[in-house]
Residue, then its C-alpha position, 0 to 999 in steps of 0.5 A: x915340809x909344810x910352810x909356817x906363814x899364815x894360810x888363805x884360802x880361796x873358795x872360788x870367784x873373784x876375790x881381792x886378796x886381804x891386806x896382809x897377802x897383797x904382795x906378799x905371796x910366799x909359796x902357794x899350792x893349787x888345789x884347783x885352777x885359777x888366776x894370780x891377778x896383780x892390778x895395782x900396776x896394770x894388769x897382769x894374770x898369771x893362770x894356775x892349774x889344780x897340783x902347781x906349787x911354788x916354795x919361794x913364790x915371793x921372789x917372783x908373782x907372789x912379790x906382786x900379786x893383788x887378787x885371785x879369780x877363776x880365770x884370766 
């Protein structure tokens, strides 16, 4: 079932997430490899590869993340 939230997505490179995201990551679905970065308290970086998905990623990086990259 597809979610209901609003979508971004990313076209590639470094890209600070807008207001609205930062931190409040639902679910995701990755159609292609990349980084979950979250640099307001420190850095950390999570890698993800084309075909990972979270339903309830809020609960665990999307309660944190800040920025999305090609890498980590």
């Amino acid at each position: 079932m597809p979610g209901t939230g609003e979508l971004y997505v990313r076209r590639g490179g470094y890209v600070d997430l807008p207001s609205r995201f930062t931190d409040h990551a639902g679910s995701f679905r990755a159609n292609r490899s990349g980084a979950f970065i979250d640099w307001a308290d420190g850095t950390e970086c999570r890698p993800v590869r084309a075909g990972d998905y979270a339903g309830n990623y809020a609960s665990r990086f999307g309660s944190k993340i800040d920025a999305v990259g090609n890498t980590c």
